[in-house]
FIKOLZA-1660 file (N, C-alpha, C; in steps of 0.1 Angstrom, whole numbers, plus 5000, padded with zeros to 4 digits):
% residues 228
   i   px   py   pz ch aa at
   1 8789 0173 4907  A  X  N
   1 8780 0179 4897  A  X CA
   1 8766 0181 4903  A  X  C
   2 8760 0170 4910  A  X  N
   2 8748 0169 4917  A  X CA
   2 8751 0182 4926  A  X  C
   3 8758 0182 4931  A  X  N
   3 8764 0194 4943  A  X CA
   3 8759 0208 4935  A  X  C
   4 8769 0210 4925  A  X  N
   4 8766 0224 4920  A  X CA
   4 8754 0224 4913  A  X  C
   5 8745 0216 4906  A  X  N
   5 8732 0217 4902  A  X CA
   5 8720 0221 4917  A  X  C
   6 8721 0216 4931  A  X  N
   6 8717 0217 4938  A  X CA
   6 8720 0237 4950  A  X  C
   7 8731 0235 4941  A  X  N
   7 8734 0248 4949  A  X CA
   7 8729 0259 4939  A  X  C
   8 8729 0257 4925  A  X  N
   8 8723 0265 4917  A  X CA
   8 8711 0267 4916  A  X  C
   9 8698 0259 4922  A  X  N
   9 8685 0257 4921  A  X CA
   9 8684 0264 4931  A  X  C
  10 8689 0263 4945  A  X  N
  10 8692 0272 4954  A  X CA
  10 8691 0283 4957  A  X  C
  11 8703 0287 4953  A  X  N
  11 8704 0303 4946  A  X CA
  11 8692 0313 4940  A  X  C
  12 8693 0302 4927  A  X  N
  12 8679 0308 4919  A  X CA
  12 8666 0311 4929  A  X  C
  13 8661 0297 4933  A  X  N
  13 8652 0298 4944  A  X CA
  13 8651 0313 4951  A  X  C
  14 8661 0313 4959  A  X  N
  14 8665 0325 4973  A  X CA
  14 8664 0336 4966  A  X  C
  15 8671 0340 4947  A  X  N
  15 8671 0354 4946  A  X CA
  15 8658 0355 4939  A  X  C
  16 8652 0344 4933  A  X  N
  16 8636 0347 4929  A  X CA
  16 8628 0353 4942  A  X  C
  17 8629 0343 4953  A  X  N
  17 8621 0348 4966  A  X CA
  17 8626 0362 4967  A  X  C
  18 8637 0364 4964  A  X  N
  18 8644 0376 4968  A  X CA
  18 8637 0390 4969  A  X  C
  19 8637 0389 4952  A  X  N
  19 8627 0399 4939  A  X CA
  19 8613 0399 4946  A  X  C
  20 8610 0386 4951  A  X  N
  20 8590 0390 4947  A  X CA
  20 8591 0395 4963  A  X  C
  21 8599 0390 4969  A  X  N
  21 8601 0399 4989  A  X CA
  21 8596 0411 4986  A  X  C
  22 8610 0415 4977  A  X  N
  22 8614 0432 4981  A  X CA
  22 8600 0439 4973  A  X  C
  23 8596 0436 4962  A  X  N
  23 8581 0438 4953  A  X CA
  23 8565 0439 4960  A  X  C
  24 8567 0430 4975  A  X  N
  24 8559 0432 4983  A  X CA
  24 8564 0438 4991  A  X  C
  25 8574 0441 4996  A  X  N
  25 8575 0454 5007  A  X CA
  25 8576 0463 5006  A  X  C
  26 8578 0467 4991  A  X  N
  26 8576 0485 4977  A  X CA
  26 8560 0485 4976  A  X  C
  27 8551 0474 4974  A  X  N
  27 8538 0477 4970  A  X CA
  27 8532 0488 4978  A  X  C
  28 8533 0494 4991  A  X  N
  28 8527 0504 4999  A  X CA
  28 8526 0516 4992  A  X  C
  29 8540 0522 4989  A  X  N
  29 8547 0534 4981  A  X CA
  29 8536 0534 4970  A  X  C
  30 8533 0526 4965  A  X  N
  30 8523 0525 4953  A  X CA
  30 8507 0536 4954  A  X  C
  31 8506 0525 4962  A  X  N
  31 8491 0526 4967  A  X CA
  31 8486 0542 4976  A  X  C
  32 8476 0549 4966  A  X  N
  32 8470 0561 4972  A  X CA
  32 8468 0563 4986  A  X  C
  33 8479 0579 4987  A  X  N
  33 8477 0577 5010  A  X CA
  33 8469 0584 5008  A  X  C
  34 8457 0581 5025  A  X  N
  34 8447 0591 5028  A  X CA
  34 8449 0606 5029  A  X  C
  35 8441 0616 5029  A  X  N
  35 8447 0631 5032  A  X CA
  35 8431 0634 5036  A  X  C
  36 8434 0647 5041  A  X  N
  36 8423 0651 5052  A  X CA
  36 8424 0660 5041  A  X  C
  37 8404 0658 5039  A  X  N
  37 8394 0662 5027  A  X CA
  37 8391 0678 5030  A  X  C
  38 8383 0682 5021  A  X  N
  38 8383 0698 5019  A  X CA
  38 8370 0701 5021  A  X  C
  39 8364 0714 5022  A  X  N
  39 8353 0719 5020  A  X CA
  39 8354 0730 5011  A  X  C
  40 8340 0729 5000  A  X  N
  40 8341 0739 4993  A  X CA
  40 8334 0749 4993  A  X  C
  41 8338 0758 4991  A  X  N
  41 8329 0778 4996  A  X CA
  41 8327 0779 4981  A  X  C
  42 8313 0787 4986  A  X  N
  42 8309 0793 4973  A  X CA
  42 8308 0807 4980  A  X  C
  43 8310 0816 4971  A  X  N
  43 8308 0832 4973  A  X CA
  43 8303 0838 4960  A  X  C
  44 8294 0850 4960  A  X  N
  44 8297 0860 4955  A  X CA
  44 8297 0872 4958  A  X  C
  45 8295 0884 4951  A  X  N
  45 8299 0897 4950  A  X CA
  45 8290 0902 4946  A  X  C
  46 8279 0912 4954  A  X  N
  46 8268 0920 4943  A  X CA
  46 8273 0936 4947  A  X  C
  47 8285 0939 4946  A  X  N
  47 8294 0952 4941  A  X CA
  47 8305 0950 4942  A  X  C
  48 8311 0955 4933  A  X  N
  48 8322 0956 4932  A  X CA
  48 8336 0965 4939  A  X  C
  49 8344 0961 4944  A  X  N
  49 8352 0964 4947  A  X CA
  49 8368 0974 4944  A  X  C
  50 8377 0977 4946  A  X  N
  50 8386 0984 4938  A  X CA
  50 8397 0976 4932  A  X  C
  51 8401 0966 4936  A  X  N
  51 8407 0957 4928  A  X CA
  51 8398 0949 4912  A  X  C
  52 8387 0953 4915  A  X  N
  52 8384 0947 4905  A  X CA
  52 8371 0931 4902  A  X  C
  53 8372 0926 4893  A  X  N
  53 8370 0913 4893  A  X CA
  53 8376 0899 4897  A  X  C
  54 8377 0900 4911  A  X  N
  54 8387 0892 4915  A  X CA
  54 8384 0886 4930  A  X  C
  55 8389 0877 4936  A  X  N
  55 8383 0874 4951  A  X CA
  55 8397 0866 4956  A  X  C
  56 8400 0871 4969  A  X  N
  56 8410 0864 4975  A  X CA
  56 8403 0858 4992  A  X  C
  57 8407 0849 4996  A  X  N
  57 8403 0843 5008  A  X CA
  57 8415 0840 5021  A  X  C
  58 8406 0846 5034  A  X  N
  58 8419 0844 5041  A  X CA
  58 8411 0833 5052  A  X  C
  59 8418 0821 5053  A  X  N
  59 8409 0813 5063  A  X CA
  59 8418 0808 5073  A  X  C
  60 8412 0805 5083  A  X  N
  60 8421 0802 5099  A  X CA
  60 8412 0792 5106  A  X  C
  61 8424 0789 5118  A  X  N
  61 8412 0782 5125  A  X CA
  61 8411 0764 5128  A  X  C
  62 8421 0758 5113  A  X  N
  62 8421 0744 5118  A  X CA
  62 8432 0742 5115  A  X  C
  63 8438 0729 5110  A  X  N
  63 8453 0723 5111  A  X CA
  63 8464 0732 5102  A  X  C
  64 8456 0738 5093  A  X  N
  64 8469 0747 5082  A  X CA
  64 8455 0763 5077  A  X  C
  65 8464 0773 5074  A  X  N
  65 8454 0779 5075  A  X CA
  65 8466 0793 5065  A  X  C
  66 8463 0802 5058  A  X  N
  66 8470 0814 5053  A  X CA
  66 8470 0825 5061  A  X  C
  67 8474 0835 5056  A  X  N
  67 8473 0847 5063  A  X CA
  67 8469 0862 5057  A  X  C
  68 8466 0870 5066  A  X  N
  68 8454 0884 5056  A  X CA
  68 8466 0890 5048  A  X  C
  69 8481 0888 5048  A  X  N
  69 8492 0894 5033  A  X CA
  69 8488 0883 5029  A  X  C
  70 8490 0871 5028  A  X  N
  70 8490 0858 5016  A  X CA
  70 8475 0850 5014  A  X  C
  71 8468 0860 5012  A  X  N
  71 8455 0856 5013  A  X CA
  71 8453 0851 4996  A  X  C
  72 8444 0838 4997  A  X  N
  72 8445 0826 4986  A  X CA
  72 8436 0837 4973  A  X  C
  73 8441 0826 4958  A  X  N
  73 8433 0834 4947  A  X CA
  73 8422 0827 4947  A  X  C
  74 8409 0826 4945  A  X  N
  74 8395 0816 4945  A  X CA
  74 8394 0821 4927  A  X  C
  75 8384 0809 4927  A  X  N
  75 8385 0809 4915  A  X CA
  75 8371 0811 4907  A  X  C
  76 8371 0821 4896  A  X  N
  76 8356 0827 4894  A  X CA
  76 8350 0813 4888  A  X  C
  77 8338 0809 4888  A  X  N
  77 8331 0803 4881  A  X CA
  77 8322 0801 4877  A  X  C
  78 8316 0818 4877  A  X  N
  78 8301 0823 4866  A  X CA
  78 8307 0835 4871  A  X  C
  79 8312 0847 4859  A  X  N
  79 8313 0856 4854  A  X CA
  79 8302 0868 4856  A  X  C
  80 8293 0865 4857  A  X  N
  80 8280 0873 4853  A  X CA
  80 8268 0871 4863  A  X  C
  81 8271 0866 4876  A  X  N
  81 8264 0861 4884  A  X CA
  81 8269 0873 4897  A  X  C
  82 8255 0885 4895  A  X  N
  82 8264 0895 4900  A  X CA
  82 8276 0905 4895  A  X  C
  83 8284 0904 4906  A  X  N
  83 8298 0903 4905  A  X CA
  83 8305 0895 4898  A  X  C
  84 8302 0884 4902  A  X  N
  84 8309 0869 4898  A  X CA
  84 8305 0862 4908  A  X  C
  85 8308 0851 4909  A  X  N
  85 8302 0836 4917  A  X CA
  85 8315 0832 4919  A  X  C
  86 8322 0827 4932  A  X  N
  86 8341 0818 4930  A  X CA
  86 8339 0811 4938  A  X  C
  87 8343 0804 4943  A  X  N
  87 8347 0790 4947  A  X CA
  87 8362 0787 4956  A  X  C
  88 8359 0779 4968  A  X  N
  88 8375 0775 4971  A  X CA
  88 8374 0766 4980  A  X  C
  89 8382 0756 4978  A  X  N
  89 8382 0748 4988  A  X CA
  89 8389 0747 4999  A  X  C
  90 8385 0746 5009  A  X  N
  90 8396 0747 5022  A  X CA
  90 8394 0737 5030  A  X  C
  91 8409 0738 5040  A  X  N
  91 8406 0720 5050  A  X CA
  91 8396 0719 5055  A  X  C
  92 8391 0708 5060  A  X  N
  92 8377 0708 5067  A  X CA
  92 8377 0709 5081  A  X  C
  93 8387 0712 5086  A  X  N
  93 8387 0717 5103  A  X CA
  93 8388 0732 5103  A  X  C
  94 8386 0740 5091  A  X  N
  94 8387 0755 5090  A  X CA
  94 8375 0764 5100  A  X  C
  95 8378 0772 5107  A  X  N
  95 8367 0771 5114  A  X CA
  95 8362 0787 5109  A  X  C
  96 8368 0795 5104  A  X  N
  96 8364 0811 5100  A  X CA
  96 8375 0814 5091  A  X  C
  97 8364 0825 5078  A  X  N
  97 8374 0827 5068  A  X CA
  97 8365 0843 5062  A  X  C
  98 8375 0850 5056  A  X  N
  98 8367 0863 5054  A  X CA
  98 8374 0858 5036  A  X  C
  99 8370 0875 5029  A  X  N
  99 8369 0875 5016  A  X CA
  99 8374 0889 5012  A  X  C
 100 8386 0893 5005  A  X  N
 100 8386 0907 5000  A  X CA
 100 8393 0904 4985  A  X  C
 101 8395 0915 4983  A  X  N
 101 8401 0919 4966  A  X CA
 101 8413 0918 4960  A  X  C
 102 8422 0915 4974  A  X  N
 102 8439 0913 4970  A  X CA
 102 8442 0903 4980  A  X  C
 103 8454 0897 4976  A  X  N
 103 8461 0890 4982  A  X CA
 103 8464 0896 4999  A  X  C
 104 8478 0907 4993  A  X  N
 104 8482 0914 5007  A  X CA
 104 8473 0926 5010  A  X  C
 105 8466 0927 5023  A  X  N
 105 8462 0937 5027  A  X CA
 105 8446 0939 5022  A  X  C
 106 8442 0951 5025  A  X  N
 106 8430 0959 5017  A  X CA
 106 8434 0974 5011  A  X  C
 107 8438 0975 5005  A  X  N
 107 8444 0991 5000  A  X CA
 107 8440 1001 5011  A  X  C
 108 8445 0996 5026  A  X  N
 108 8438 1004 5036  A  X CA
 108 8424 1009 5033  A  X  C
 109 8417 0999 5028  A  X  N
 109 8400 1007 5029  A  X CA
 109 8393 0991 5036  A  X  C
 110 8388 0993 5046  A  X  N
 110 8378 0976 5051  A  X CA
 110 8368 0976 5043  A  X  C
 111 8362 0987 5031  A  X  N
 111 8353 0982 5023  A  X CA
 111 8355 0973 5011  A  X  C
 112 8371 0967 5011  A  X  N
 112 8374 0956 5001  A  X CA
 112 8376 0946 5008  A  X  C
 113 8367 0943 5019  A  X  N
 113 8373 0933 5025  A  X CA
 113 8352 0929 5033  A  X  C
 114 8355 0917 5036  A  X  N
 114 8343 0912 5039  A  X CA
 114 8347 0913 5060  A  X  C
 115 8335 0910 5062  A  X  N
 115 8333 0906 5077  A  X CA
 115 8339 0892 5082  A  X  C
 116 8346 0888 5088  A  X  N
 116 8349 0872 5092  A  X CA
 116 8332 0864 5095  A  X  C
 117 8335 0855 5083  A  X  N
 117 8325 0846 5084  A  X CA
 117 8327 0829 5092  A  X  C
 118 8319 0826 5097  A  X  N
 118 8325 0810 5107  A  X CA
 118 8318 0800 5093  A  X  C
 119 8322 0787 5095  A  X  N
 119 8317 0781 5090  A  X CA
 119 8308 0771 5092  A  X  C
 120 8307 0775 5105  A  X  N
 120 8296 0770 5109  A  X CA
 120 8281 0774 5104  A  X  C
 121 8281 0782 5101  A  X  N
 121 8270 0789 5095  A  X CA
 121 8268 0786 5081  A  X  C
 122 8276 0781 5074  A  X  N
 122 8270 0779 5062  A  X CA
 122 8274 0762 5057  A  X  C
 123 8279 0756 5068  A  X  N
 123 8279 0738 5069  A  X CA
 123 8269 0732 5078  A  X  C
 124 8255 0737 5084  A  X  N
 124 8246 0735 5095  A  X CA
 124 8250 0716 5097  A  X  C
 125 8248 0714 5107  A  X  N
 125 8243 0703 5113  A  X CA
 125 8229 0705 5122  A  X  C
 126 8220 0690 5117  A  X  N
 126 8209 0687 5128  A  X CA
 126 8196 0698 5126  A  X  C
 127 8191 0700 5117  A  X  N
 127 8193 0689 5102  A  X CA
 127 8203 0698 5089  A  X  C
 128 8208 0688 5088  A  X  N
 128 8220 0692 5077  A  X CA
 128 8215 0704 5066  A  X  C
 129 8220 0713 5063  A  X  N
 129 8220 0727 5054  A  X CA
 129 8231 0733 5047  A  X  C
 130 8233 0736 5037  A  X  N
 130 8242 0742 5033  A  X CA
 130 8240 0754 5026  A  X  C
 131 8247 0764 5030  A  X  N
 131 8249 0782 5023  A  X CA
 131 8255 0785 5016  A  X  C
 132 8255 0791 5003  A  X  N
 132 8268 0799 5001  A  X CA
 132 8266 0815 5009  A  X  C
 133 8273 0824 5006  A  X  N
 133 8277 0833 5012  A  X CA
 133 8276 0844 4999  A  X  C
 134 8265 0856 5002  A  X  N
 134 8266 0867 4993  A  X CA
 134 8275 0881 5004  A  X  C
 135 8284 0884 4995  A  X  N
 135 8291 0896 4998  A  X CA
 135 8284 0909 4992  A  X  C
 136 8282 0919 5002  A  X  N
 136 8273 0930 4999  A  X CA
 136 8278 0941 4989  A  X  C
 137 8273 0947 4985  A  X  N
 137 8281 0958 4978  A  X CA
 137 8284 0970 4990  A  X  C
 138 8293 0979 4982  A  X  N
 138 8298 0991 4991  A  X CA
 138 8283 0998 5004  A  X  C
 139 8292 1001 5013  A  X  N
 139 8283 1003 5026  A  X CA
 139 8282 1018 5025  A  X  C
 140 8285 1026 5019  A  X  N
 140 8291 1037 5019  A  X CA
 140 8301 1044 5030  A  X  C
 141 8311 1039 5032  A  X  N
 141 8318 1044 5037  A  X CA
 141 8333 1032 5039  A  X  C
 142 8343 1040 5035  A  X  N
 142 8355 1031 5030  A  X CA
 142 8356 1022 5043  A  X  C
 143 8358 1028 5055  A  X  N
 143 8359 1023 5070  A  X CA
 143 8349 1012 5069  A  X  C
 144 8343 1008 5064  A  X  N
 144 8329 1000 5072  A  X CA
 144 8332 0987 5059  A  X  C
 145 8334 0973 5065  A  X  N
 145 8338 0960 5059  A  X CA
 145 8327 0955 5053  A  X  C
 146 8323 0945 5042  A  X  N
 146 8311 0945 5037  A  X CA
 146 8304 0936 5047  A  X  C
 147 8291 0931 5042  A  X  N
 147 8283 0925 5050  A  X CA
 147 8285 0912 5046  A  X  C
 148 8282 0904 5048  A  X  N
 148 8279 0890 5047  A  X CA
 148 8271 0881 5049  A  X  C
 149 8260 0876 5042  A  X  N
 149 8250 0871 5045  A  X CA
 149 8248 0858 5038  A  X  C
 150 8245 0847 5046  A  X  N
 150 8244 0835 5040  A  X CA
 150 8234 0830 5034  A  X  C
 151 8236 0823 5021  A  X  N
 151 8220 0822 5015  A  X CA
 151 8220 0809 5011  A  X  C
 152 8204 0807 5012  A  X  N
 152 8196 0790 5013  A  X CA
 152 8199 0787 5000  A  X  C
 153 8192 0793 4988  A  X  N
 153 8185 0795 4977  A  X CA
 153 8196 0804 4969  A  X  C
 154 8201 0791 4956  A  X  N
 154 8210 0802 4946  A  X CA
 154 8199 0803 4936  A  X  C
 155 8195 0811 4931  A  X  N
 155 8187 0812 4918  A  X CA
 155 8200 0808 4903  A  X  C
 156 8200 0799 4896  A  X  N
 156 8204 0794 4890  A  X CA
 156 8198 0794 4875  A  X  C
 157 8205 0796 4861  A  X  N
 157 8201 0796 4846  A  X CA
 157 8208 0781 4851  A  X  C
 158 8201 0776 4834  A  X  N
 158 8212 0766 4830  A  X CA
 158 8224 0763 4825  A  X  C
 159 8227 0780 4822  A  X  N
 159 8244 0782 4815  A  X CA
 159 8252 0781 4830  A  X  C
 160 8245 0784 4841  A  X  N
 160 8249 0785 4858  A  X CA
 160 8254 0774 4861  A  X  C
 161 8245 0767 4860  A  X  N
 161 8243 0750 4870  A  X CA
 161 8255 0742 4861  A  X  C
 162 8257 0746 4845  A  X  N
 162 8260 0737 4836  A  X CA
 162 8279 0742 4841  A  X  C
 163 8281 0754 4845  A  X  N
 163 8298 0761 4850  A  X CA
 163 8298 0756 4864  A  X  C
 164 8287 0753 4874  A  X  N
 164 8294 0746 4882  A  X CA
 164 8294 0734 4886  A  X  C
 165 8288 0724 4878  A  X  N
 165 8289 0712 4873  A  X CA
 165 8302 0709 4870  A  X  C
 166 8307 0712 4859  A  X  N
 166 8315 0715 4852  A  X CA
 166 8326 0709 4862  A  X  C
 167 8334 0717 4871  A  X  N
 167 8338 0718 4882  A  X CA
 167 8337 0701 4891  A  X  C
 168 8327 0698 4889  A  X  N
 168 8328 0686 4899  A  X CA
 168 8331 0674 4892  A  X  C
 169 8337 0664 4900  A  X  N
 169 8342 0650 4894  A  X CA
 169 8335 0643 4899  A  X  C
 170 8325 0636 4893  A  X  N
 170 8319 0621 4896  A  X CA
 170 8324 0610 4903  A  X  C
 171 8337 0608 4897  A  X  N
 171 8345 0597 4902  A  X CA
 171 8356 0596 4915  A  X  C
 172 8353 0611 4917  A  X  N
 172 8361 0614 4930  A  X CA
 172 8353 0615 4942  A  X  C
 173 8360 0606 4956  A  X  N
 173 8350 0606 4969  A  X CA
 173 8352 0617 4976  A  X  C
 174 8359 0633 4970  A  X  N
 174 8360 0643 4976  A  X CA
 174 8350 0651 4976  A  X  C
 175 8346 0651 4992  A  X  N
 175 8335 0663 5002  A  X CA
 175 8335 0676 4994  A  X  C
 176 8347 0682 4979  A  X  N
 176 8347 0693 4979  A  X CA
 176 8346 0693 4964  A  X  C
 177 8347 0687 4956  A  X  N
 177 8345 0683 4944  A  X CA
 177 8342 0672 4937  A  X  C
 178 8336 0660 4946  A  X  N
 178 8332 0650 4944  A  X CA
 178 8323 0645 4946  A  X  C
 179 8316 0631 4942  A  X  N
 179 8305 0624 4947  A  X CA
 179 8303 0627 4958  A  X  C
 180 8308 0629 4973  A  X  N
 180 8309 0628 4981  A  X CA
 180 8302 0648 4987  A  X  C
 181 8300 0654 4977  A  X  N
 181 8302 0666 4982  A  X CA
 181 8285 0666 4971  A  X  C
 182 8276 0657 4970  A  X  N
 182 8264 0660 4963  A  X CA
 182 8254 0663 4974  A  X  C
 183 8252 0662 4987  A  X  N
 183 8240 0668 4996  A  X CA
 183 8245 0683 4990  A  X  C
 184 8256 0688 4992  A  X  N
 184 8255 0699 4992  A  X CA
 184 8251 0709 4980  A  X  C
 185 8258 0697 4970  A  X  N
 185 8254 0701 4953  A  X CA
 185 8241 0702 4952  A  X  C
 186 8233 0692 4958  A  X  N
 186 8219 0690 4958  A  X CA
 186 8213 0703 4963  A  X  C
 187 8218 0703 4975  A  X  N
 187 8204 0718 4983  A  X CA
 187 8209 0729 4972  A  X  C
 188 8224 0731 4971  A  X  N
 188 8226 0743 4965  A  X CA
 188 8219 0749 4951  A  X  C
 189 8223 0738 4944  A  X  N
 189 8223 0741 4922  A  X CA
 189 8206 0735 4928  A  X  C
 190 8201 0719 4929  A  X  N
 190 8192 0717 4927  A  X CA
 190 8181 0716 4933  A  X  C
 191 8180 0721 4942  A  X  N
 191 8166 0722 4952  A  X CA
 191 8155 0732 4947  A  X  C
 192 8160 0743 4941  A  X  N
 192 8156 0752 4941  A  X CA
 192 8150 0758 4925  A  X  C
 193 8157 0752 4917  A  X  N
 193 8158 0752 4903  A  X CA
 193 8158 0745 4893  A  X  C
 194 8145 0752 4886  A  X  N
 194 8143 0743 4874  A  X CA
 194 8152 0750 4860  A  X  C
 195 8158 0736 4856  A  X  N
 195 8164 0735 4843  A  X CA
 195 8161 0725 4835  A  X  C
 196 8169 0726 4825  A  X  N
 196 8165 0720 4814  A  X CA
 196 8177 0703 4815  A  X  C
 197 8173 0695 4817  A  X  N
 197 8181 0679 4822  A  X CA
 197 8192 0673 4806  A  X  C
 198 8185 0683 4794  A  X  N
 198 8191 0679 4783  A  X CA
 198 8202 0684 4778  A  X  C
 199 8206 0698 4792  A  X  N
 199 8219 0708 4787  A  X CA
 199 8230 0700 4790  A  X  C
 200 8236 0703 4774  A  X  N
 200 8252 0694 4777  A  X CA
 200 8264 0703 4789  A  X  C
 201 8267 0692 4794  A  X  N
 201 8279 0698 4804  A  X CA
 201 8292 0697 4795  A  X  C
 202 8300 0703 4794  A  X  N
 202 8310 0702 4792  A  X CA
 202 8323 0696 4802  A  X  C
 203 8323 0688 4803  A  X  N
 203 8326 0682 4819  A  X CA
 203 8338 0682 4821  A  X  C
 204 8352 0688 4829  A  X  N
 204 8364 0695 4828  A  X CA
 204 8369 0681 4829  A  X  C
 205 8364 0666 4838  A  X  N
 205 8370 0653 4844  A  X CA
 205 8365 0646 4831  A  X  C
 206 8358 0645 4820  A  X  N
 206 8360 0638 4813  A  X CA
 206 8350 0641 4801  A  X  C
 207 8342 0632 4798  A  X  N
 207 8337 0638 4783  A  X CA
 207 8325 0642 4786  A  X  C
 208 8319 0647 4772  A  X  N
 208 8305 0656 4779  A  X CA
 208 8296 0652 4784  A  X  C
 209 8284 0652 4791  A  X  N
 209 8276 0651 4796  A  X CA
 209 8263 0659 4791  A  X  C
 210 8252 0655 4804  A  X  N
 210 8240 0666 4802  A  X CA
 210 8238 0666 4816  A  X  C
 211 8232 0679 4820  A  X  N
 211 8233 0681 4837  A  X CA
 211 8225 0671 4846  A  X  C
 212 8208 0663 4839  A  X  N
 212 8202 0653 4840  A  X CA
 212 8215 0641 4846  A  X  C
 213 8223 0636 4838  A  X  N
 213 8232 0626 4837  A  X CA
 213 8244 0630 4852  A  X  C
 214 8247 0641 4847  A  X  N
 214 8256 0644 4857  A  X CA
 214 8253 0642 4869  A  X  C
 215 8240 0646 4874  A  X  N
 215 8234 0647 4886  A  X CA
 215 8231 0634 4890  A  X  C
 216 8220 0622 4880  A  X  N
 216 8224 0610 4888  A  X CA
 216 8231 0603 4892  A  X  C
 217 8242 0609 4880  A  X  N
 217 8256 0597 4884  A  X CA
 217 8262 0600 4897  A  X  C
 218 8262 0616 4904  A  X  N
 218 8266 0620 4911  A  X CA
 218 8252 0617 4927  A  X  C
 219 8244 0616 4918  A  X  N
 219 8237 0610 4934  A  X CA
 219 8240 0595 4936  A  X  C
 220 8241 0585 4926  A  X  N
 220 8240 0571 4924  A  X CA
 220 8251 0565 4933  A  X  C
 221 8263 0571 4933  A  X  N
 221 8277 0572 4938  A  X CA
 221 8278 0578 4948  A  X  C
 222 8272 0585 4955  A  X  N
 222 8269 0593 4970  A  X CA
 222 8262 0579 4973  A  X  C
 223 8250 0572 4970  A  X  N
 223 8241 0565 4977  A  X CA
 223 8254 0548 4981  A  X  C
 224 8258 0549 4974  A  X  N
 224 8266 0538 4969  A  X CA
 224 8283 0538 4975  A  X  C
 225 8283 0551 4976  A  X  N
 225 8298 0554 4982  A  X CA
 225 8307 0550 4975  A  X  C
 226 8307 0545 4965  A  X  N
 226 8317 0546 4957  A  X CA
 226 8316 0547 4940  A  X  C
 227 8325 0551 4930  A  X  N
 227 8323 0551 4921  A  X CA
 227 8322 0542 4910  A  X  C
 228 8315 0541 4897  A  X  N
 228 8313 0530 4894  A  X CA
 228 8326 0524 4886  A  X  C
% end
């Protein structure tokens, strides 16, 4: 009797240890894996093109990259800025990426398509700077690709700053939509422009805000490196 009470406690013992073993050697599977962070492009458009209101991106150059038929959709995020204003983020070892109207191709005309831009030029190091990228309007002449010129200074409304706020997550330590991406938020939206600190954000990551709020929380968490 002693026997089988002792072999039972046993048992139990071994398949308890068993469970919490295997529970610790599953916990990894759990836990968020690293991935190699993004950069984000801003562009716009001061003419328009034959496809329309629209912007596709072809970028090359680091570990994964598309191609000028499968060229990516970017995404507009001021309507009325110009052309439009769009956005995309790409891996951060990207090293040059151009800008046209469609996916595949340019309707054989190089004036729906931008010049290859590096990115070096609009991510400076020593001392740190950031660009976005204005695409020129028609050159006159279909043969001739647009210009591209990178700029310090976005002139910015508050309905502007408040759409691409909008866009960023506080709580994320991503270089392309996150705390981690505020130097650049900084020179871009706010260096240059005065707004109003009491405009509500409509904030897509969580509830509303006002662009004041948005911006410290997003510098407080840059200083701090992580979120609260």
């Amino acid at each position: 009797m002693n026997f089988k009470k002792t072999l039972l406690a046993t048992l139990t013992t071994f398949m308890v240890g068993g469970v919490v073993l295997s529970a610790n050697q599953n916990t990894s599977q759990f836990e968020p894996q690293a991935a190699a962070d993004d950069k984000r492009i801003y562009v716009y458009l001061e003419g328009g093109w034959d496809a329309g209101d629209q912007m596709y991106i072809y970028y090359w150059g680091g570990s994964t990259s598309n191609t000028f038929d499968t060229a990516s959709p970017m995404t507009q995020v001021i309507n009325d800025y110009w052309q439009g204003m769009f956005y995309y983020d790409v891996p951060v070892d990207t090293t040059n990426f151009l800008v046209k109207d469609r996916a595949s191709g340019n309707g054989n005309k190089n004036s729906n398509q931008s010049v290859d831009i590096s990115m070096s030029s609009i991510f400076l190091t020593g001392p740190t700077n950031y660009k976005a990228v204005a695409i020129s309007a028609w050159l006159g002449s279909d043969g001739t690709k647009r210009n591209a010129t990178t700029v310090d200074n976005l002139g910015l409304s508050n309905s502007d700053v408040v759409a691409l706020l909008n866009k960023i997550d506080t709580c994320s330590s991503s270089t392309a939509n996150g705390f981690n991406a505020y130097p650049q938020i900084d020179d871009l939206f706010f260096t240059t422009n005065t707004f109003t600190g009491s405009t509500t954000v409509d904030d897509d990551f969580g509830g509303a805000t006002t662009i004041t709020d948005k911006k410290n929380r997003l510098s407080e968490n840059y200083s701090r490196g992580s979120a609260v």
